[in-house]
N, C-alpha and C positions, 0 to 999 in steps of 0.2 A: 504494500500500500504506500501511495507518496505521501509525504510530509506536510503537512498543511502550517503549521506554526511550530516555532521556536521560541518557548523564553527562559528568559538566561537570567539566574538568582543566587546572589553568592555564589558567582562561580561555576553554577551548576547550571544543567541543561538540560531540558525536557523535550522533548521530540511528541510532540500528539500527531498521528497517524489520522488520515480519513474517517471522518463517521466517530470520532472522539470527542467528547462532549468536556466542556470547562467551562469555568467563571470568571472574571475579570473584577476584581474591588476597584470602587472607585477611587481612584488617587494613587500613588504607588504607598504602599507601607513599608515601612523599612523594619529590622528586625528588635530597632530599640523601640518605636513606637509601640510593635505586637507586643514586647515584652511590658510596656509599660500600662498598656489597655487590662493583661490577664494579671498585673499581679508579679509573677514569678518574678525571681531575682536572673538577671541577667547572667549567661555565661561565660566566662571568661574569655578573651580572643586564642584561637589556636596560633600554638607556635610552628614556625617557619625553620627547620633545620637542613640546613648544609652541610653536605660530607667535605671537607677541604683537606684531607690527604693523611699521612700518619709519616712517621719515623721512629725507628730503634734507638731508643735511649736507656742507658742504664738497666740492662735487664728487662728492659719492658717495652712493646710497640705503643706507642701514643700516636691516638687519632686527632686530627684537630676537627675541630665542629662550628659551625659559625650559626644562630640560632635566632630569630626575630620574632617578635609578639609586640603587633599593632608599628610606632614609635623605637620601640626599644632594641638593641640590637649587642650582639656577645659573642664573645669568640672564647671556645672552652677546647680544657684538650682532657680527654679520658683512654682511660689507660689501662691496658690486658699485661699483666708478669708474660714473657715470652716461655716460662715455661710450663702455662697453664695451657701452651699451642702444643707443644712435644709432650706432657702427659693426657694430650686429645681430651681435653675438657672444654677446648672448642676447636674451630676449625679456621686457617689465616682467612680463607674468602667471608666467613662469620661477624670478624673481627670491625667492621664497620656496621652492621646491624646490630651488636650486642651494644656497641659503645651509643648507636642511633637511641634504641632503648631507653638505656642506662640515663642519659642524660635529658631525657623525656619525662622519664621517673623523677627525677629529681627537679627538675623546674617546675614542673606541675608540684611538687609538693614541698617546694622550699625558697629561699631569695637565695641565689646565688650571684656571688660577684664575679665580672669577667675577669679571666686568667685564675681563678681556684681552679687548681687538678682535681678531677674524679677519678678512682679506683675501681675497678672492675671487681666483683669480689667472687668466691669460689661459690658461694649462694646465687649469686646473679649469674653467674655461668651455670649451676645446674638446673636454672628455674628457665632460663633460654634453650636448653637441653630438651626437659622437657615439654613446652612446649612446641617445641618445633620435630618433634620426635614422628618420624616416618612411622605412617600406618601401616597396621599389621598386616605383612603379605597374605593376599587368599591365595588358596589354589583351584584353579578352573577344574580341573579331572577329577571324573568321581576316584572316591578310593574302591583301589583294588582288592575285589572279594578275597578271605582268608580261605586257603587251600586246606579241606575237610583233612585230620588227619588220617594215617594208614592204620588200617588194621591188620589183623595177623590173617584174616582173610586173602584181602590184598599183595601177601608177600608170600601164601602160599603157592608150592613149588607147581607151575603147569607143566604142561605133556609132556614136553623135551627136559625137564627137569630143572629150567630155569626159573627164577624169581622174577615177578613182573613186579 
């Protein structure tokens, strides 16, 4: 079916097809007015992170991360022990979604100042672990029926005197 309108809301985009039915309010509303009509407390602006690269220092690979909400703007560097990669408690290609996380976690739940170092800790690598923990293989084939065992029928000697 073709496209008959497009509108376009935070960001986001809606595609209504043929023979779809909608509303239009009159006036545009923005999201602090709706908040401000029902009441609710507004929610906080999401933040904006940038992967900007890492390097081997002292033991440890440090990511640098560059991070924005609304105005504000931070350049953080978090950091995996290198040898938390060689006891495979994660993995190098990992090593910028763990840190992406980790410092997710933390601004959402704290003020952090630009250039404080984060730690990566061996709880946050096994809580990344498991959640991103590959699903359990199935197997397509049925299982193979169990072969009834032999009786002493079975191993009785036939005509030529062999055992079958």
């Amino acid at each position: 079916m073709p496209e008959t309108v497009r509108l376009v809301s935070d960001g986001e985009e809606m595609v209504l097809s043929e023979g779809e039915a909608f509303r239009i309010h009159p006036g545009p509303v923005t999201r602090a007015a709706a908040v401000a009509r029902s009441g609710e407390v507004a929610a906080p602006k999401r933040f904006a992170i940038q992967y900007m690269g890492f390097s081997d220092v002292d033991g440890r690979r440090e990511y640098v991360l560059s991070a924005q909400q609304g105005d504000q703007r931070g350049r953080y560097t978090v950091w995996i022990e290198l040898a938390a990669f060689s006891r495979r408690e994660a993995l190098l290609q990992d090593g910028p979604d763990i840190c992406y996380q980790k410092l997710l976690r933390e601004l959402t739940g704290a003020v952090l100042h630009e250039g404080e170092g984060i730690a990566v800790t061996g709880g946050d690598l096994a809580a990344y672990r498991e959640a991103h923990a590959p699903p359990p293989r199935r197997s397509f084939s049925p299982a193979r029926p169990a072969e009834p065992p032999k009786t002493a029928e079975d191993a009785a000697p036939g005509k030529d005197g062999e055992v079958t």
